[in-house]
C-alpha positions as protocol buffer text, in pm:
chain_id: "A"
residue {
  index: 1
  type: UNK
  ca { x: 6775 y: 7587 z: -2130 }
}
residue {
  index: 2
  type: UNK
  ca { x: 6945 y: 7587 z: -1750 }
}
residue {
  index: 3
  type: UNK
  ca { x: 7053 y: 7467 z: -1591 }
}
residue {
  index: 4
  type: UNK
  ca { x: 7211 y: 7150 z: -1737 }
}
residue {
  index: 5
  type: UNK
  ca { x: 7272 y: 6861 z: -1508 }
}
residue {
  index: 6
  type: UNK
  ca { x: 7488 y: 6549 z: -1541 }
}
residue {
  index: 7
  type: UNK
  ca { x: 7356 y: 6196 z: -1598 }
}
residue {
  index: 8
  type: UNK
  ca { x: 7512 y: 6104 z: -1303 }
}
residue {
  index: 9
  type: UNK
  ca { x: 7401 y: 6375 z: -1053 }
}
residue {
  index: 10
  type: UNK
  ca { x: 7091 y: 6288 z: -1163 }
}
residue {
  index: 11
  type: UNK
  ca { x: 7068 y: 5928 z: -1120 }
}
residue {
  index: 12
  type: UNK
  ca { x: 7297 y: 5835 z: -838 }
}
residue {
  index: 13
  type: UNK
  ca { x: 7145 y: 5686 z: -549 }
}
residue {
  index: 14
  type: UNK
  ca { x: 7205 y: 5858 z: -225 }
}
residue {
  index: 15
  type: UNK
  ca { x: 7319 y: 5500 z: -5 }
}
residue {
  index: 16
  type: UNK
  ca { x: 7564 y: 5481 z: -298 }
}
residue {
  index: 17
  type: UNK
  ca { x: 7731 y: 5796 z: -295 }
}
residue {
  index: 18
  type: UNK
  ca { x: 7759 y: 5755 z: 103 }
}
residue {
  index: 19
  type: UNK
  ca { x: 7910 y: 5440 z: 74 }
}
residue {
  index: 20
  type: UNK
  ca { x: 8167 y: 5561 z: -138 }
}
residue {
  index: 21
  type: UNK
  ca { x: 8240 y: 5879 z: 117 }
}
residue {
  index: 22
  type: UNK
  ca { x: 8255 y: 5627 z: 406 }
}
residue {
  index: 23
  type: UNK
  ca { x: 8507 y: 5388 z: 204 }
}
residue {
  index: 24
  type: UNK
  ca { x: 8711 y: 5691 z: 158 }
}
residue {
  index: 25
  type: UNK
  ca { x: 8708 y: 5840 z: 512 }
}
residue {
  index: 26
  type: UNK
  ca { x: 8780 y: 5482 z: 670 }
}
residue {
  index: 27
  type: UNK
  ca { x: 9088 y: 5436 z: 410 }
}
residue {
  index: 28
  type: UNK
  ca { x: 9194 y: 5776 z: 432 }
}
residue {
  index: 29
  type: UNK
  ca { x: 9149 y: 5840 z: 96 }
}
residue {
  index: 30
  type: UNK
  ca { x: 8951 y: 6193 z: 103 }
}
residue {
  index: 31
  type: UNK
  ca { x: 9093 y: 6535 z: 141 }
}
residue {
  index: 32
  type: UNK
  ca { x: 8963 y: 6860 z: 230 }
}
residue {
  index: 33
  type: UNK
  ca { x: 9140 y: 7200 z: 56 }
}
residue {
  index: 34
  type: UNK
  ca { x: 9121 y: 7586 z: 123 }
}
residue {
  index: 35
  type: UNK
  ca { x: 9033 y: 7819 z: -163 }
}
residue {
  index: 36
  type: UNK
  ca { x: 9298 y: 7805 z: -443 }
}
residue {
  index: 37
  type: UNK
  ca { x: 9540 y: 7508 z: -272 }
}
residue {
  index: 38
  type: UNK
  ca { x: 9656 y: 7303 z: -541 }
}
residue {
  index: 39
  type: UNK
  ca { x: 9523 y: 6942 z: -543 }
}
residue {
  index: 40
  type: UNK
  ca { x: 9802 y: 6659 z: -530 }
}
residue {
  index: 41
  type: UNK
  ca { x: 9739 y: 6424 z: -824 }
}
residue {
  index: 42
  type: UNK
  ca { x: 9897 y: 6185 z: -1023 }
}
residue {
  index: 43
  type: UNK
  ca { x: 9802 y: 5999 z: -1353 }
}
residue {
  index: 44
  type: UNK
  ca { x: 9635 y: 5623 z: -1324 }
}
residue {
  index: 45
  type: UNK
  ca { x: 9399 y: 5789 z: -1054 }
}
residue {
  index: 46
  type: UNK
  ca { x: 9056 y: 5839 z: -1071 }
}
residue {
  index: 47
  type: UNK
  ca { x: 8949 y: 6177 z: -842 }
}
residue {
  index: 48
  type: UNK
  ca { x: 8586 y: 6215 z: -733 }
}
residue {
  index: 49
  type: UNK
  ca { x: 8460 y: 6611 z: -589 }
}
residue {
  index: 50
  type: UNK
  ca { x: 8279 y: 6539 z: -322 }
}
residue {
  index: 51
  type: UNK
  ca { x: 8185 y: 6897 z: -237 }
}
residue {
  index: 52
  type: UNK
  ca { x: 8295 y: 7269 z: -352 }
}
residue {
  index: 53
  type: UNK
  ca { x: 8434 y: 7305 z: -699 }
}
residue {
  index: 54
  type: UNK
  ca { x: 8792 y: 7222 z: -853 }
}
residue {
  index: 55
  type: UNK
  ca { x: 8965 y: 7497 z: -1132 }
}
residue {
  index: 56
  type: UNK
  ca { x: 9152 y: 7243 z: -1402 }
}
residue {
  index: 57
  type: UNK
  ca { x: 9462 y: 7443 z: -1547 }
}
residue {
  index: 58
  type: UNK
  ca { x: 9690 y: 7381 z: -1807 }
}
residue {
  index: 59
  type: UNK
  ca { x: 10049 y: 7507 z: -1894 }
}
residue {
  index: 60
  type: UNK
  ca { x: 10330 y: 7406 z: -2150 }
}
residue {
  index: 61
  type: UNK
  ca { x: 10684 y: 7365 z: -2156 }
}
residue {
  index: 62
  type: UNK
  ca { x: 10891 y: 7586 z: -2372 }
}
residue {
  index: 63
  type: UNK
  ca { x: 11179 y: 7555 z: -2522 }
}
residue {
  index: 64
  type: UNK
  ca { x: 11384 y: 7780 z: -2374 }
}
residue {
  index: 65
  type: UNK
  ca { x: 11637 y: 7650 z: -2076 }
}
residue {
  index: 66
  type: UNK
  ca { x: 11698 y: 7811 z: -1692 }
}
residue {
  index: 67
  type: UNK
  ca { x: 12069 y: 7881 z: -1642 }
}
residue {
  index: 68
  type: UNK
  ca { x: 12061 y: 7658 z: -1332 }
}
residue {
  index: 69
  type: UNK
  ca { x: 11929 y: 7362 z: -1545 }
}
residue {
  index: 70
  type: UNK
  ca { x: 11912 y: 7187 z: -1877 }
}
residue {
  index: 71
  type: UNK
  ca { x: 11534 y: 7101 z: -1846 }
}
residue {
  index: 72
  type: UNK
  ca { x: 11284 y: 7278 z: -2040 }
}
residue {
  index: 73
  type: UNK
  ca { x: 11126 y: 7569 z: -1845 }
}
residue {
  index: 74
  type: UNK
  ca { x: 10744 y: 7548 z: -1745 }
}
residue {
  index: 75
  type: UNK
  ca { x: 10557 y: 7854 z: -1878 }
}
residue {
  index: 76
  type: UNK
  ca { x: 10417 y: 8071 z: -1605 }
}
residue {
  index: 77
  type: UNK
  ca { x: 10110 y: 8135 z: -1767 }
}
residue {
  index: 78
  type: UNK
  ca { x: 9817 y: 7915 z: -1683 }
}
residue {
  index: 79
  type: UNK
  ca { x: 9508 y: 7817 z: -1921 }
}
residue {
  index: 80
  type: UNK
  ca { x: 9175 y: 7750 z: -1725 }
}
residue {
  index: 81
  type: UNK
  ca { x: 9030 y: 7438 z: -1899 }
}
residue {
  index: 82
  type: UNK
  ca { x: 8714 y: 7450 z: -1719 }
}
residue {
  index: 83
  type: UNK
  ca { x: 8571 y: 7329 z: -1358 }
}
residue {
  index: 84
  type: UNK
  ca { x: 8458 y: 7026 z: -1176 }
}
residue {
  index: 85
  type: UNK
  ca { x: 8160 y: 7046 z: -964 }
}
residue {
  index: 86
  type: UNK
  ca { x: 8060 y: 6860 z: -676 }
}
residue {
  index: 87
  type: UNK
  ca { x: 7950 y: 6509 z: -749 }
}
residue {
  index: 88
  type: UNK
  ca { x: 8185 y: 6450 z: -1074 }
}
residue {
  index: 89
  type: UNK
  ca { x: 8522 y: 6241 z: -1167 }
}
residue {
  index: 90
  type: UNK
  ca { x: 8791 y: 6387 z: -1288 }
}
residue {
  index: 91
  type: UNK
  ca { x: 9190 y: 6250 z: -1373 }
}
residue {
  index: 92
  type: UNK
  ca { x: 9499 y: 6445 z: -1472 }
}
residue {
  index: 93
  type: UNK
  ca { x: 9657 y: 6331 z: -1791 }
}
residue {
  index: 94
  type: UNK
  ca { x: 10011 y: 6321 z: -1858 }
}
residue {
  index: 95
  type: UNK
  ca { x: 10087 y: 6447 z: -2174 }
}
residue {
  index: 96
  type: UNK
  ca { x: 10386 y: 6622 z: -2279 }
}
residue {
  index: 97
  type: UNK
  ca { x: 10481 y: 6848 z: -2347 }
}
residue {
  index: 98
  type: UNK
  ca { x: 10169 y: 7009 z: -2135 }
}
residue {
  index: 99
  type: UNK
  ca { x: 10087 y: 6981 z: -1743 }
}
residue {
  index: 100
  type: UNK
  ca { x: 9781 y: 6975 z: -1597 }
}
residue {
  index: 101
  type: UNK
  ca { x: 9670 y: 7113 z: -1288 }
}
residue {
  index: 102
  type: UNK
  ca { x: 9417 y: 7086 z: -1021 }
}
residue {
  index: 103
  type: UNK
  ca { x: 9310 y: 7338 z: -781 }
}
residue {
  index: 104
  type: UNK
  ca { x: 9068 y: 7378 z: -497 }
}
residue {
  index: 105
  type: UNK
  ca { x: 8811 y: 7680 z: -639 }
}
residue {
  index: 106
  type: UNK
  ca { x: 8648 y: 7720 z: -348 }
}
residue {
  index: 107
  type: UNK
  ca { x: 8687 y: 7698 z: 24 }
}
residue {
  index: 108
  type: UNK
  ca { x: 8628 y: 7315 z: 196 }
}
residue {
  index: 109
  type: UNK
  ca { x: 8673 y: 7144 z: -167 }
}
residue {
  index: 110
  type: UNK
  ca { x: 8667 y: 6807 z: -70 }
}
residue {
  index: 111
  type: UNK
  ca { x: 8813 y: 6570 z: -314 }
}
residue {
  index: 112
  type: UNK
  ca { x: 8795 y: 6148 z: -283 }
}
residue {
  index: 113
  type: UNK
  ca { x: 9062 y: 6016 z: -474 }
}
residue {
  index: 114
  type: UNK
  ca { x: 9107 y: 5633 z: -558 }
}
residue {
  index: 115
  type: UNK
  ca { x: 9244 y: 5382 z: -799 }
}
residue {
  index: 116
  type: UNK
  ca { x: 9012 y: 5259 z: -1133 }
}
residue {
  index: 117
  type: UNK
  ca { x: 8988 y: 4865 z: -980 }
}
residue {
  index: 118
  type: UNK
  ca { x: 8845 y: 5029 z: -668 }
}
residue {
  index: 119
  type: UNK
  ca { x: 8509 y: 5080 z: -880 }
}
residue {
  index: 120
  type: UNK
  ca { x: 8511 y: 4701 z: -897 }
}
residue {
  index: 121
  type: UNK
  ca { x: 8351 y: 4726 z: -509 }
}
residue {
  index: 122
  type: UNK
  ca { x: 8039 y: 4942 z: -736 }
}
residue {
  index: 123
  type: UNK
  ca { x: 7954 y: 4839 z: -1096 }
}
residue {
  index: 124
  type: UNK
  ca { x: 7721 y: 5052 z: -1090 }
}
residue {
  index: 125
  type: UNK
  ca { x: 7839 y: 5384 z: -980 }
}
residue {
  index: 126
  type: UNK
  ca { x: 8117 y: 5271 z: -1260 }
}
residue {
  index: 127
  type: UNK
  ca { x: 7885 y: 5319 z: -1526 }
}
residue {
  index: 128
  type: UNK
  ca { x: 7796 y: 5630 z: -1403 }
}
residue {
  index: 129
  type: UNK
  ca { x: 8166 y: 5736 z: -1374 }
}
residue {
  index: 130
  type: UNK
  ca { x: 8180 y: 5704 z: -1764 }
}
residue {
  index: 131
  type: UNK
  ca { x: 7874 y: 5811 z: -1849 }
}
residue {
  index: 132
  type: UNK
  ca { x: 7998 y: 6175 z: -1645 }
}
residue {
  index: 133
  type: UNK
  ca { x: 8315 y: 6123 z: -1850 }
}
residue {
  index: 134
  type: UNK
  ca { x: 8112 y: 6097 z: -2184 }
}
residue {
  index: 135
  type: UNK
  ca { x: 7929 y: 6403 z: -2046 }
}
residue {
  index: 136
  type: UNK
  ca { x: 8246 y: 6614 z: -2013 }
}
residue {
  index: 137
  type: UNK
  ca { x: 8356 y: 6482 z: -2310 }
}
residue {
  index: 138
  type: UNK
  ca { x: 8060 y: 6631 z: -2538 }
}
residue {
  index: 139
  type: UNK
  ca { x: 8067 y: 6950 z: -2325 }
}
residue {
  index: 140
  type: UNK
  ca { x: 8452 y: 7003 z: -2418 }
}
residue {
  index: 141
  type: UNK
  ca { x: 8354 y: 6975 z: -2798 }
}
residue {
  index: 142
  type: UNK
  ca { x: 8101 y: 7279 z: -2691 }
}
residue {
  index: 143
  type: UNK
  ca { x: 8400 y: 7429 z: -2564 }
}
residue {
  index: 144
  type: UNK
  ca { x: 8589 y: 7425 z: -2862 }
}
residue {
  index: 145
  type: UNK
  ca { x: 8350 y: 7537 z: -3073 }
}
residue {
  index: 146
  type: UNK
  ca { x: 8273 y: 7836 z: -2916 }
}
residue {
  index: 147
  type: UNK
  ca { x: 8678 y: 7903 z: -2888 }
}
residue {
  index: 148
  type: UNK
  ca { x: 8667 y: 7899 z: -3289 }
}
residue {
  index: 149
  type: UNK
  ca { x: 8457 y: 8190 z: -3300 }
}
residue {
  index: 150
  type: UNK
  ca { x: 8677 y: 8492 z: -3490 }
}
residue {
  index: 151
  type: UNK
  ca { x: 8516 y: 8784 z: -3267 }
}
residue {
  index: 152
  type: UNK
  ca { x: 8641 y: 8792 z: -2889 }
}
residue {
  index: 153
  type: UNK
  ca { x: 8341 y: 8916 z: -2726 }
}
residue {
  index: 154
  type: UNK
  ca { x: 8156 y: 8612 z: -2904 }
}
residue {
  index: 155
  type: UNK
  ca { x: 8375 y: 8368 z: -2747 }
}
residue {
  index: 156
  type: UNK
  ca { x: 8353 y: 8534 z: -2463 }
}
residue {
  index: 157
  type: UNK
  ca { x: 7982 y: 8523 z: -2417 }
}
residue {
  index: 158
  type: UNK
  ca { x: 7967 y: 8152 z: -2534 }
}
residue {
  index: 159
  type: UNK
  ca { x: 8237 y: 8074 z: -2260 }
}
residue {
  index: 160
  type: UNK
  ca { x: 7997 y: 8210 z: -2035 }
}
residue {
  index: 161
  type: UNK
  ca { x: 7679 y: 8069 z: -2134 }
}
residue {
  index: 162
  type: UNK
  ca { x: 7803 y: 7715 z: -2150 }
}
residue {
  index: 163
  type: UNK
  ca { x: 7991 y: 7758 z: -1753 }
}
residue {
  index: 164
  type: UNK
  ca { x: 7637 y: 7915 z: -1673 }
}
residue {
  index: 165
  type: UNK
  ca { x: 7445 y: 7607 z: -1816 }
}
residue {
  index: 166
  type: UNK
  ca { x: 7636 y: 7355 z: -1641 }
}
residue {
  index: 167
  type: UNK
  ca { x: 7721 y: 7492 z: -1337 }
}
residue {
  index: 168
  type: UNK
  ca { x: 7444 y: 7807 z: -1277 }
}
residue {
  index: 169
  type: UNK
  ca { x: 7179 y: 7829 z: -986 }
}
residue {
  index: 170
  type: UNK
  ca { x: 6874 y: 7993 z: -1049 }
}
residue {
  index: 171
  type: UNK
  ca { x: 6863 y: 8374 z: -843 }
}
residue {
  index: 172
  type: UNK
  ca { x: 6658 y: 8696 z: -873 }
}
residue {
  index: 173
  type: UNK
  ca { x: 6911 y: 8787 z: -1234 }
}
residue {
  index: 174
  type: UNK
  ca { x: 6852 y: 8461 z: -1378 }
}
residue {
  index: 175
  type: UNK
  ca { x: 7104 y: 8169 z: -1350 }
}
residue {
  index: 176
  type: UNK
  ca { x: 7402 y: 8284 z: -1193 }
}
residue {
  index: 177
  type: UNK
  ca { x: 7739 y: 8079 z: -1150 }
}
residue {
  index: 178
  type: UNK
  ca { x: 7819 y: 7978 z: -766 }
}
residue {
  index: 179
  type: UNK
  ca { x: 8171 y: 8084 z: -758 }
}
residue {
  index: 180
  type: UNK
  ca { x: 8348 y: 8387 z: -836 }
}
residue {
  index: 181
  type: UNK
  ca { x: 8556 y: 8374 z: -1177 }
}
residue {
  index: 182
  type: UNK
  ca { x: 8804 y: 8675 z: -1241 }
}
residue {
  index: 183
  type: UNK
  ca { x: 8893 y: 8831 z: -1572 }
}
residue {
  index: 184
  type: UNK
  ca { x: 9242 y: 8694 z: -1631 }
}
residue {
  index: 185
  type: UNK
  ca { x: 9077 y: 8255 z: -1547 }
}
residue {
  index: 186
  type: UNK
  ca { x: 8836 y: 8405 z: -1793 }
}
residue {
  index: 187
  type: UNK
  ca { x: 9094 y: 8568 z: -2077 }
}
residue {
  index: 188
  type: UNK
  ca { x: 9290 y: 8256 z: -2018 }
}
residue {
  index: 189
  type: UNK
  ca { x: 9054 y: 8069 z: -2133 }
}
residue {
  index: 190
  type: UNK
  ca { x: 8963 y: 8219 z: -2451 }
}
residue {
  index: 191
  type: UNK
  ca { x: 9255 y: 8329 z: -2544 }
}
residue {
  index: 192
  type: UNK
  ca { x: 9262 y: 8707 z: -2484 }
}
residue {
  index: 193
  type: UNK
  ca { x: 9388 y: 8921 z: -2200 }
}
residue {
  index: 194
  type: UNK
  ca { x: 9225 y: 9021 z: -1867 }
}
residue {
  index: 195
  type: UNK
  ca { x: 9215 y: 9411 z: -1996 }
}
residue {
  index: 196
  type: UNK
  ca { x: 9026 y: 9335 z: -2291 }
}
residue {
  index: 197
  type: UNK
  ca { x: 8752 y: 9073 z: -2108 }
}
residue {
  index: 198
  type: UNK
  ca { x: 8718 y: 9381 z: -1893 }
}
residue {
  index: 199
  type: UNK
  ca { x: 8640 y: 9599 z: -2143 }
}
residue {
  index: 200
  type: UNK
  ca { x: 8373 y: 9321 z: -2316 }
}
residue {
  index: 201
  type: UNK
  ca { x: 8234 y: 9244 z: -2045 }
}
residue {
  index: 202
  type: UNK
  ca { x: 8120 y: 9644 z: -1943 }
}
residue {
  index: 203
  type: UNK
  ca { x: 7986 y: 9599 z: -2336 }
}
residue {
  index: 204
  type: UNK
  ca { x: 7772 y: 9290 z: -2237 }
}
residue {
  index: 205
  type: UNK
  ca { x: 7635 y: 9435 z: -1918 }
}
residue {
  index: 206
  type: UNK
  ca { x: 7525 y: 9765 z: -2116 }
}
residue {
  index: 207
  type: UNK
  ca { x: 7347 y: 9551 z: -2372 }
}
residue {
  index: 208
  type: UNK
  ca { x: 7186 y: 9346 z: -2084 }
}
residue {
  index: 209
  type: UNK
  ca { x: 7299 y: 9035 z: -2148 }
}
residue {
  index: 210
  type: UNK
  ca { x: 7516 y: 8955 z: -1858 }
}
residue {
  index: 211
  type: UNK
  ca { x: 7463 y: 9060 z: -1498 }
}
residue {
  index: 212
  type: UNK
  ca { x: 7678 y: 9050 z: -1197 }
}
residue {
  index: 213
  type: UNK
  ca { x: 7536 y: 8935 z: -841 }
}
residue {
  index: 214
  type: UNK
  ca { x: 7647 y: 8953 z: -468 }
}
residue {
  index: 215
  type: UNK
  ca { x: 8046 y: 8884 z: -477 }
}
residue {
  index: 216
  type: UNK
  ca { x: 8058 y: 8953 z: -850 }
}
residue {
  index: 217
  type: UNK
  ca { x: 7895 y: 8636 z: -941 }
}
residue {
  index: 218
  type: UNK
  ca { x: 7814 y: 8608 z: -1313 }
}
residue {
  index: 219
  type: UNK
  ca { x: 7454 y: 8573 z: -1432 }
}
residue {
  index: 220
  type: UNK
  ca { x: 7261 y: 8537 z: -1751 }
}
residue {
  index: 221
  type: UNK
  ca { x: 6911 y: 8654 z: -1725 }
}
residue {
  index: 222
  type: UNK
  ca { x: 6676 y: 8455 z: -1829 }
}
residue {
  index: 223
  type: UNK
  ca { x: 6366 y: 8574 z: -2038 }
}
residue {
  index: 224
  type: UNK
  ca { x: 6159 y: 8605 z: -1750 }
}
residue {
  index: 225
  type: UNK
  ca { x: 6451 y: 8848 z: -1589 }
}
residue {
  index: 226
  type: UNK
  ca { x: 6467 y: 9048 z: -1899 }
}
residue {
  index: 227
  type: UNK
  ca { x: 6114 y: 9098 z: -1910 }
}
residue {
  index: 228
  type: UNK
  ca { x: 6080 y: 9208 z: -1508 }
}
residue {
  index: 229
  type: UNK
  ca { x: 6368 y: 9482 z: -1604 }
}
């Protein structure tokens, strides 16, 4: 079942997707970020990874008030909502009373942004556009599935499996993800703490069903792994 790839990765012609890269370069509209930098966006745009990976985050307001100003505090803790690999669109919706976030994942992210009409200049790389978004779309509804399971370590090895799927390269300990991913993105994200992910995830590797590779990259083995081991 891995690894799972886009419609669009899959179909896009090459000349296209340098066109596009050249448009962007000769109107300045492409940007290159260090590991963990946070990506300037705004909503109406339409952003484009051209290489490396970018973390989505998401935080709420609360409530409560600073004594310096009547405006509702942002909450310091971050959810990670999942990546965006190299190749795919993403925009940041405005929604209150949640933000969302873009960051740089990896080292030399590259990011094209541009405005919706500017896909006017390629119908077709439009469709593809929305066909990724449909993609993302169905993935998400993955997502939440897996986050309504009542045990912890079963969300946890769900989360895993379905970042694996999309995003995992194939190695010596299966399919392994391309990026490091620490215990607190991952608790974040299914709603537990970094402690207790720690503690699963020492469960998992003694069962064999997760592995860990070079600069603690996470792997599922696949059954051909399993059956070398």
């Amino acid at each position: 079942m891995y690894p799972v790839s886009s419609p669009s990765e899959a179909s896009r012609p090459f000349l296209t997707w340098q066109r596009i890269i050249d448009w962007s370069q000769e109107h300045y509209r492409i940007r290159t970020f260090p590991k963990d930098e946070k990506i300037p966006t705004r909503p109406g745009l339409l952003y484009l990874v051209q290489k490396g990976a970018v973390r989505l985050v998401g935080s709420a307001q609360v409530n409560a008030t600073s004594s310096n100003s009547k405006l509702p505090r942002i909450s310091p803790d971050e959810a990670f909502l999942g990546f965006v690999g190299a190749g795919q669109p993403f925009e940041i919706v405005a929604q209150s009373p949640f933000t969302l976030q873009s960051y740089a994942h990896v080292d030399q992210t590259s990011v094209v942004w541009m405005y919706w009409h500017d896909l006017d200049n390629w119908p077709h790389f439009r469709r593809e556009v929305l066909d990724a978004f449909r993609y993302q779309h169905q993935r998400k509804l993955l997502w939440l599935s897996t986050l309504g399971q009542r045990r912890t370590i079963d969300r946890l090895l769900g989360f895993l499996t379905l970042l694996i799927e999309e995003y995992g390269e194939p190695s010596d300990d299966g399919y392994c993800l391309p990026f490091p991913l620490t215990h607190a993105q991952i608790g974040s994200a299914i709603g537990s703490t970094r402690v207790t992910v720690t503690r699963l995830m020492g469960k998992l590797r003694q069962r064999g069903m997760i592995r860990t590779q070079g600069d603690n990259l996470l792997c599922i083995p696949t059954d051909s792994t399993l059956n070398r081991a």
